[in-house]
N, C-alpha and C positions, 0 to 999 in steps of 0.2 A: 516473478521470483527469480534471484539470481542462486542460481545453483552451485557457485562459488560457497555460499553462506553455510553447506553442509560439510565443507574441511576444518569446522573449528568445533565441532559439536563435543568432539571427545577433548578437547582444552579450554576446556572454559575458563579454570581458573586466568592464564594467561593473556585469555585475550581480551583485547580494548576494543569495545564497540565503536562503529562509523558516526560520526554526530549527525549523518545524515538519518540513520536509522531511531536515533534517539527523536532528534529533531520531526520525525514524518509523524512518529506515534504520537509525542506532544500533537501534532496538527488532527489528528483524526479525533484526540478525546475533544479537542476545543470544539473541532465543526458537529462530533455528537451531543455535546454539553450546550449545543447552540438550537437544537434542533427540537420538533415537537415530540419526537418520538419517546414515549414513555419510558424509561430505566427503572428497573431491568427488566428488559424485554424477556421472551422466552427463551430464544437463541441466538446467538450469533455464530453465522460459518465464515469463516475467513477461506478464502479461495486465494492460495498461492503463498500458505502460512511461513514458506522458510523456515525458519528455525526456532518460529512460534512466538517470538521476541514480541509482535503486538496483541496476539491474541492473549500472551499471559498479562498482559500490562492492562488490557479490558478485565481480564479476568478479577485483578488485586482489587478494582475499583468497582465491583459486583454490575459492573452495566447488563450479565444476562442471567438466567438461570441454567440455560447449558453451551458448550461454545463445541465446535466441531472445527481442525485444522485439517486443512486437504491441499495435498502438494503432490504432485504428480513422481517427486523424486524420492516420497516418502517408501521405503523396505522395509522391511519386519526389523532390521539392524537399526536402522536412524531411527524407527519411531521410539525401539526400546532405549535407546541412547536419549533422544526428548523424554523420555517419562523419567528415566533417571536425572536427565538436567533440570528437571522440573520436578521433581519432587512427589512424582505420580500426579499430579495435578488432575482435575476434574476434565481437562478439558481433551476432548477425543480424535484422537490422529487418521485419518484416512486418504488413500493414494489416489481418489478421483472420484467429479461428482457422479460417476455410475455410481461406484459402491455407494456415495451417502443418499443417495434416492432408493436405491435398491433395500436398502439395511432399515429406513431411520423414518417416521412419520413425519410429514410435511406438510402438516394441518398446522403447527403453531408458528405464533409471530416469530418472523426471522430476519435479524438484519445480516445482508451476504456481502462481506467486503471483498472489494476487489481490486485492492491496492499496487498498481506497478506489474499489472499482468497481463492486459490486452495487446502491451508489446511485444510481450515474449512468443502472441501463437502467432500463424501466418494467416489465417481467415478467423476472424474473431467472436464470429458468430460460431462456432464450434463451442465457447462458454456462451454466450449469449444464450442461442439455441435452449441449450440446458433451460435456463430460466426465466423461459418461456410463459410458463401456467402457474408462477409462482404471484398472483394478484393478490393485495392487500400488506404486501412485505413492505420493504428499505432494502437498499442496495447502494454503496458508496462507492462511486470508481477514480484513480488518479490513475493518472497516466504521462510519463514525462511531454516538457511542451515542443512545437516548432521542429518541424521537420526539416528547414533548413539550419537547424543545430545539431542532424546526425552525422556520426564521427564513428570512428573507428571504435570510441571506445565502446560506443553504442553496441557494436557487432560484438565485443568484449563482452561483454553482458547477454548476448542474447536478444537484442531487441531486433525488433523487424522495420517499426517506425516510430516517427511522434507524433503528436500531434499537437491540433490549434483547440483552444477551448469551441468554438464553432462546428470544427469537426466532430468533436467528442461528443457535441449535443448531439449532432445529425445522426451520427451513430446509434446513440439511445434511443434516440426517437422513430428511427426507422424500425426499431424493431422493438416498437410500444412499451417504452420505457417513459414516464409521466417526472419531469425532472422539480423537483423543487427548490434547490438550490445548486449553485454552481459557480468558477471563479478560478483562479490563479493565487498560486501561494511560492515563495523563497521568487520574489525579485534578486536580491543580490547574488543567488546562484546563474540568472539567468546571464549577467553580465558578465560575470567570470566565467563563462562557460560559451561566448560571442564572444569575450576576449583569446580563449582558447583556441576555438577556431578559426579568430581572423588569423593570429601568427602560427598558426599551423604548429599547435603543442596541443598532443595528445595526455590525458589523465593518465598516470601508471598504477595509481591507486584506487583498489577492487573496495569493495565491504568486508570481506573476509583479509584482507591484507594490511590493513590502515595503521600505522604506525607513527600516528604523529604528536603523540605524548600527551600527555594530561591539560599544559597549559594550550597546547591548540586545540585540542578537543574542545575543552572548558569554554576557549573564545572563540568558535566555532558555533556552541551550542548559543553561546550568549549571541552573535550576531545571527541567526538565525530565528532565535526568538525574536530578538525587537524587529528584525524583517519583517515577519510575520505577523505582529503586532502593530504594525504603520499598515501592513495592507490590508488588514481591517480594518482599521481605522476609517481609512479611505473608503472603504468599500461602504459603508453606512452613509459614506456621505455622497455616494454612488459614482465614486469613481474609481476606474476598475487600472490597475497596475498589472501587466505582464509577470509571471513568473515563472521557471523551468519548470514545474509540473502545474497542471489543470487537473481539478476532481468535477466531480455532478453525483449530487444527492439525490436519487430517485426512489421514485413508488412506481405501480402498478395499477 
């Protein structure tokens, strides 16, 4: 979670969302619209909610019966600020998984996403850990790729590292994580992002700052769909394409 994303929460009107953040959510309903797991489950917890932008986008499309957001930079001021930008929405704001184990039953089916946030801690078994004794659930992880594509802007962000989809399995799996699907997605960010770094040109553009207008956004979103759509294509026919972030679909 990039903690940039909570300086536009009181301007909404104003601001223009990153096509990366439109483009990621596209990516998580397709690989859950892909998957055995029965809709709508009982809950979904979004671990590292931001500014809630995916959990309310599961929310429109009834994937749970209740959704729980937890963000570590969540205050009594930003969450009331998210229930106002969201229109009191059903779904409930909390500042860490103590409070939502501590407060909340965790007997029903839960899918716990954990999108774009193993980078951010320094030992990452400190989330892990947590979800531990959580057997019979789903849990979705991405995490940007290739650790020799960290940059500066990387530190920009908060991240700590990246990783290789290999790594990310071992990770899981070291700490009894049962993966059932897994894979690389946005190829063409990967390359503009190796071209970044070979010529030593740093991104200046955040998620909360993106300013690059309708028609690039627009062809932005549009080239990142059909990316994403070739590499699945590929992938059915089992060949696996490289892309700036890796997920893995796990049980327990």
């Amino acid at each position: 979670m990039d903690i940039s994303e909570f300086n536009r929460l009181s301007d909404q009107k104003n601001y223009q969302r990153h096509p990366w953040e439109t483009s990621r959510k596209n990516v998580l309903k397709y690989f859950l619209n892909q998957t055995n797991i029965k809709f709508p489950i009982d809950r979904i917890v979004d671990i590292g909610s931001g500014d809630a932008f995916v959990i309310h986008s599961l929310l429109e499309h009834n994937f749970a019966t209740e959704y729980y957001a937890i963000d570590t930079a969540y205050t009594p001021e930003i969450i009331n600020q998210l229930k106002a930008n969201n229109k009191n929405s059903q779904v409930q704001y909390l500042s860490s998984l103590d409070e939502y184990y501590a407060n909340h039953d965790t007997q029903k089916n839960t899918l716990f996403l954990c999108m774009d946030v193993l980078e951010h801690t320094e030992n990452e078994k400190i989330i892990l850990d947590f979800l531990q004794n959580e057997t019979g659930n789903y849990f979705f992880f991405a995490v940007p790729s290739f650790q020799n594509l960290f940059s500066n802007h990387d530190v920009l962000l908060g991240h700590y590292r990246r990783y290789s989809l290999p790594e990310l399995e071992n990770l899981l799996s070291r700490n009894h994580f049962k993966i059932l699907d897994k894979g690389y997605y946005f190829f063409t960010l990967l390359i503009l992002r190796w071209l970044e770094k070979s010529r030593k040109k740093e991104q200046k553009e955040s998620i909360d700052n993106w300013e690059g207008g309708k028609f690039k956004t627009d062809l932005i979103n549009f080239v990142l769909k059909t990316d994403f759509k070739i590499i699945m294509l590929l992938k059915k026919l089992n060949i696996q394409i490289n892309g700036l972030s890796c997920y893995c679909l796990c049980t327990k």
